[in-house]
Structure formats: structure tokens, C-alpha cells
C-alpha positions as MATLAB code, in Angstrom:
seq = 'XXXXXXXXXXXXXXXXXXXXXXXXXXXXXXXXXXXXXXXXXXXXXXXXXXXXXXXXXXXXXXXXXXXXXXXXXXXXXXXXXXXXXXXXXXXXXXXXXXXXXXXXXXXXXXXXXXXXXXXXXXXXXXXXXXXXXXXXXXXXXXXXXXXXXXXXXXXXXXXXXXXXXXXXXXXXXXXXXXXXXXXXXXXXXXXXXXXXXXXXXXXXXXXXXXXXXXXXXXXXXXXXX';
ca = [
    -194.662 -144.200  -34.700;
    -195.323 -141.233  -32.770;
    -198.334 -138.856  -33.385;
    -198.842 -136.446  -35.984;
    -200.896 -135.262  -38.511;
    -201.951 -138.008  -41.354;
    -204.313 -138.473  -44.249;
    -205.205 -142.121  -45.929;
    -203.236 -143.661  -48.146;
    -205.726 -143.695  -50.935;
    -203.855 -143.029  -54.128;
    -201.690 -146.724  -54.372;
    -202.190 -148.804  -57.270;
    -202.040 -152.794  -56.726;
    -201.450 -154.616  -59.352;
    -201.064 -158.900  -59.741;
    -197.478 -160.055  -59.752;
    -197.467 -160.865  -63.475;
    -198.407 -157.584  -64.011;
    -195.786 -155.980  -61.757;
    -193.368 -157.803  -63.195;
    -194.226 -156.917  -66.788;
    -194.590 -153.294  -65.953;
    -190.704 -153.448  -64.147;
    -189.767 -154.745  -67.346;
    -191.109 -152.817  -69.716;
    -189.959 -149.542  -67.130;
    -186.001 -151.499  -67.311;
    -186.734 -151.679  -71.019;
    -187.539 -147.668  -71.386;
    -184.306 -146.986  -69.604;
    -181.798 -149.046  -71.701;
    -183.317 -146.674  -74.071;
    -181.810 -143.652  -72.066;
    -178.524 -142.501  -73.375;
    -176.684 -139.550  -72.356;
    -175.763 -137.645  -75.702;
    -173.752 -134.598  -76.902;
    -175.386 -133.660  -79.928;
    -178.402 -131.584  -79.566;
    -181.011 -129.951  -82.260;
    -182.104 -126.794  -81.867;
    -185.732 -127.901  -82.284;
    -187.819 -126.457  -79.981;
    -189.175 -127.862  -76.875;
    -192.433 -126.394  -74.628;
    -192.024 -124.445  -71.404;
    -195.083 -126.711  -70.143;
    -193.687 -129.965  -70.839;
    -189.837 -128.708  -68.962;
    -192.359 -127.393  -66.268;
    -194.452 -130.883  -66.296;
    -190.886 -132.233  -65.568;
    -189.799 -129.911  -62.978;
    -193.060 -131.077  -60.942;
    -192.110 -134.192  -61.591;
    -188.768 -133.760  -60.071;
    -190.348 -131.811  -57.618;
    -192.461 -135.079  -55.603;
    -188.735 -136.848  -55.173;
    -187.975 -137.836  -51.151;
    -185.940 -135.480  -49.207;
    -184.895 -135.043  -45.883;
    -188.058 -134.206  -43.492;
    -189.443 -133.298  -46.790;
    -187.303 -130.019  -47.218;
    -187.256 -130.276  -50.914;
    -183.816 -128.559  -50.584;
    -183.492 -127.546  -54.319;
    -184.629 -125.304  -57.125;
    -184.609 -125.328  -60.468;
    -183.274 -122.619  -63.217;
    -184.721 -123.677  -66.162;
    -182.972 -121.342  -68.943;
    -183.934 -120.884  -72.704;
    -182.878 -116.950  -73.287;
    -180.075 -117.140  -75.586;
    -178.280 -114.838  -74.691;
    -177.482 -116.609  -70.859;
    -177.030 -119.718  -72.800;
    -174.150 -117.891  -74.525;
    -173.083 -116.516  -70.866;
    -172.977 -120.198  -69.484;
    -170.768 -121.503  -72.759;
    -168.105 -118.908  -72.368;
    -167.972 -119.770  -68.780;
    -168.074 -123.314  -68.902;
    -165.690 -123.753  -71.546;
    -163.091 -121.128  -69.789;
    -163.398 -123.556  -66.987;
    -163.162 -126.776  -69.037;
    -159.865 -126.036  -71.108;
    -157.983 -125.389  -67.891;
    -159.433 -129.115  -66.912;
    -158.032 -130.769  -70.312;
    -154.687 -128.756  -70.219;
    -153.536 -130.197  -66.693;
    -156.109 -130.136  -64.282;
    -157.998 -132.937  -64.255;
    -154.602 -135.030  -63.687;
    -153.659 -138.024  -66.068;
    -155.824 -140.583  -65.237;
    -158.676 -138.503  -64.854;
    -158.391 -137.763  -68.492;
    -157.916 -141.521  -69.479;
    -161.134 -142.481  -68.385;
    -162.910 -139.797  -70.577;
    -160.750 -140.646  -73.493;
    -163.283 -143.052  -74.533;
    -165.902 -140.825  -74.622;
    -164.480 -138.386  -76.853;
    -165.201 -135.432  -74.462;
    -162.887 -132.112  -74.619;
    -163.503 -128.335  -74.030;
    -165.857 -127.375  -76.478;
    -169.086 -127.666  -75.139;
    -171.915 -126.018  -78.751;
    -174.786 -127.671  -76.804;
    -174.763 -124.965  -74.253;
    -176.015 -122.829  -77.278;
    -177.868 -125.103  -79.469;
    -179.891 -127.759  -76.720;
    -183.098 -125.324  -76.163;
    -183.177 -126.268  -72.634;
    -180.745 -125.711  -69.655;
    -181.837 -126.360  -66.363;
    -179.293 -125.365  -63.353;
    -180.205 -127.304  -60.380;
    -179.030 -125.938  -57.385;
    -178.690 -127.498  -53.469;
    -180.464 -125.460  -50.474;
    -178.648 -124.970  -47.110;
    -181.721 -124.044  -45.807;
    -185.196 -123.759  -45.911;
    -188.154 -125.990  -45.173;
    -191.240 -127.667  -46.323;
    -192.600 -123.983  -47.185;
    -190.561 -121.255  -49.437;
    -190.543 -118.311  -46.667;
    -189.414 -121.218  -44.037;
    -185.631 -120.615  -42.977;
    -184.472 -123.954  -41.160;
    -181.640 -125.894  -41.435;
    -182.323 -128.489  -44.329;
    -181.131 -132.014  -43.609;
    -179.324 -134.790  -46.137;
    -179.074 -131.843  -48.872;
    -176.630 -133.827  -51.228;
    -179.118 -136.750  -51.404;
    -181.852 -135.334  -51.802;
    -181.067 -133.041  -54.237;
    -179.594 -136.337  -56.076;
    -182.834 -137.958  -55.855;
    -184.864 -134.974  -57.507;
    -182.467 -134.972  -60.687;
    -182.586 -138.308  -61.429;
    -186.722 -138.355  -60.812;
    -186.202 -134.658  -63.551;
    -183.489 -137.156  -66.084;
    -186.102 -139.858  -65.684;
    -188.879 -137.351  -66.610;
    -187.572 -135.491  -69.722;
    -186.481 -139.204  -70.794;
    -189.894 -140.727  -70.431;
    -191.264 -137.506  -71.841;
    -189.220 -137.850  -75.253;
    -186.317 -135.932  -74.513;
    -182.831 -136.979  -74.764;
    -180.309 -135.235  -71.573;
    -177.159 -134.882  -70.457;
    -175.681 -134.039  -66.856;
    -172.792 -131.541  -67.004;
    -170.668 -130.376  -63.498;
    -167.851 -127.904  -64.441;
    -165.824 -127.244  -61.607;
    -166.358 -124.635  -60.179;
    -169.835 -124.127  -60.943;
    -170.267 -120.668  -59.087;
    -170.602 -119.088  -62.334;
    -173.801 -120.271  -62.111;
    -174.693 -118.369  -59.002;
    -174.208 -115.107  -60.872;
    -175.882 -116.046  -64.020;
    -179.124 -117.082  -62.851;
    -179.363 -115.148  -60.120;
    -179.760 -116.891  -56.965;
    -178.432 -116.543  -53.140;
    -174.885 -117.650  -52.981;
    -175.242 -117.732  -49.164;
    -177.848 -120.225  -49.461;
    -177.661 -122.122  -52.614;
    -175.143 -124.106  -54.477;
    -174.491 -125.189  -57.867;
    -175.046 -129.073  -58.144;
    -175.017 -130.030  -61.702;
    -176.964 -128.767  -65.099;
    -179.056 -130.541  -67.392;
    -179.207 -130.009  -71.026;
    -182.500 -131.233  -72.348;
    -183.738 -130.973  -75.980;
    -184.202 -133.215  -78.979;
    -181.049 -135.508  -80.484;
    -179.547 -134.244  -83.461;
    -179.775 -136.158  -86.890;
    -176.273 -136.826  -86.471;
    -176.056 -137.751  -82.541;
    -174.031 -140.347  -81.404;
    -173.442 -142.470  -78.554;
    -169.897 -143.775  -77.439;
    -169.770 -147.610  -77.577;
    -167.838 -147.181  -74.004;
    -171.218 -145.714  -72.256;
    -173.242 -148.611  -73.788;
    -171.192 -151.177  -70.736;
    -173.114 -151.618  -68.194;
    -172.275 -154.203  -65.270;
    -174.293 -157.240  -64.338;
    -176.897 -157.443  -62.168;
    -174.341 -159.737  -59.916;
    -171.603 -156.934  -60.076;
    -174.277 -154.184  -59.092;
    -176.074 -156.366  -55.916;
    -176.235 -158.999  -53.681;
    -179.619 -160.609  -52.131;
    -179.268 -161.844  -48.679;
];
């Protein structure tokens, strides 16, 4: 490697095989519990613990540690209300025609269509948004480097987070999402819309579709060489 500026590694944990191999279990085992719902309560959640997530997020990988995105986390109803209109606007033009026949197939089995109440009721909403630039500090301005993964990195480290914290999720990506822009307020010459999160507690009543419960084998999903 060439020279630069290091400290010791002195914050890794070693622990016996047996052990790892428990604790990848039990960490496999916490994520079959993860299920992406549509049926939120209204019961509130903390700013802390969405902000304890948002750090979380926040130590994900990126390219030359850019940390190319930023996080809206919304809870004023009245933007909430602002996001539904828009969203569903954008969503009933996708189910009339859109989104093309097959498209439309494979959601049939989960039961999705235009009405999205969750943008309302879920107490969280947290826009994630993709940097074009920036750098490892806030007032930097350079160009930031593989954007689209590592903005995909942080928001599965945030879905991991809220999961782990209690919190059931799910990842929404209406198309266009420039609405977005406008509503929270950020730079549309720099930053992009890349999904939102709703976060909050399941209802009593929540569901999940017997389709999203399929998951492939291990042997469909990798090969050791």
C-alpha cells in the first residue's frame, strides 16, 4: 500500500469459530424475521432511536469514503400528507398503463395498487437521497465516486438498523421521485431521490404476502470455488 495517514486497528472483536458461527446464525435467524409490510400503526416512535439508526446507516462503505448521501427523516404531518398526494398521483398513472403488463403481473401477488395510507399513518419517513458531489467533509465539493452503491449500502445498513431496533420497514421508489426534491428541500443540482423508507410499528392487522415469504436456496443465490 502506499503511504498515508493510519491509526491501529484496535476496536475488532475475535471470537472462536463456534462462536462465530452461532452468532452468523442467530444474525441469519433475526433477518428471516425481517418482513417488508404495508400496514403501519400510528404508534409513536423516538426521534433518538430514527437518529441512532441514521448513524448507523451513516458508518456503511462508500467510495473513498464520500458518504455520498443524506437522510430526510420526516414526521410533520402535514409533508407526510404532501408526499401521499404526490406519490399516489404518480402511482395510479403506473397501475393504469405504465408500468406495462408484465410489470404488473409480478406485483399481482403482492396485492400492491395506488393507494399508498402508510404515507400518513407510519410515523416515520425517511427520504434518502444520492450526492453527485461532495467529500469526506460537508463543505467539501468533489466529485463523489460509485454513488449508486454506496448509497445502496447505507440503506440496507439503515433497513438492517430500524429492523434490529424493533421496527418493521418498507422501501418505496415512485417514479419519478423529484417530488421529493421540492418537499424536503434539498439541492436538485446535487442530490437525487433514491428510494424512501417508511419505518414505524406493524399494525394489529398487518400482513405479509405468502409470495414475499420465497426465498431461493443458498445454491441458487452462490457458488464456492
Amino acid at each position: 500500500m502506499q503511504d498515508h495517514a493510519c491509526v491501529p486497528l484496535t476496536d475488532y472483536q475475535e471470537f472462536s469459530p463456534d462462536e462465530m458461527l452461532a452468532r452468523a446464525q442467530a444474525f441469519y435467524a433475526s433477518c428471516q424475521r425481517r418482513h417488508t409490510i404495508r400496514s403501519f400503526s400510528d404508534k409513536p416512535v423516538s426521534k433518538e432511536l430514527i437518529e441512532t439508526c441514521i448513524r448507523s446507516a451513516g458508518t456503511a462503505p462508500s467510495g473513498a469514503n464520500h458518504q455520498p448521501w443524506h437522510f430526510v427523516a420526516i414526521q410533520d404531518a402535514d409533508l407526510k400528507r404532501q408526499i401521499r398526494e404526490q406519490a399516489e398521483a404518480l402511482e395510479r398513472s403506473f397501475y393504469e398503463g405504465r408500468a406495462g403488463e408484465e410489470w404488473l403481473g409480478a406485483l399481482k401477488p403482492l396485492g400492491t395498487d395506488a393507494q399508498k395510507p402508510y404515507l400518513e399513518t407510519a410515523p416515520w419517513l425517511i427520504a434518502v437521497f444520492s450526492q453527485k458531489r461532495g467529500g469526506i467533509h460537508a463543505e467539501d465539493n468533489q466529485q463523489n465516486y460509485y454513488v449508486h452503491e454506496s448509497v445502496g449500502l447505507a440503506t440496507g445498513f439503515l433497513i438492517q438498523a430500524l429492523h434490529q431496533a424493533g421496527l418493521v420497514t418498507l422501501t418505496h421508489t415512485p417514479k419519478p421521485m423529484s417530488f421529493l426534491t421540492e418537499i424536503c428541500q434539498r439541492n436538485p443540482d446535487n442530490e437525487r431521490p433514491y428510494m424512501l423508507l417508511i419505518a414505524g410499528y406493524p399494525a394489529e392487522d398487518a400482513t405479509v404476502p405468502e409470495h414475499a415469504l420465497v426465498k431461493k436456496d443458498l445454491s441458487e443465490i452462490s457458488t464456492f470455488l
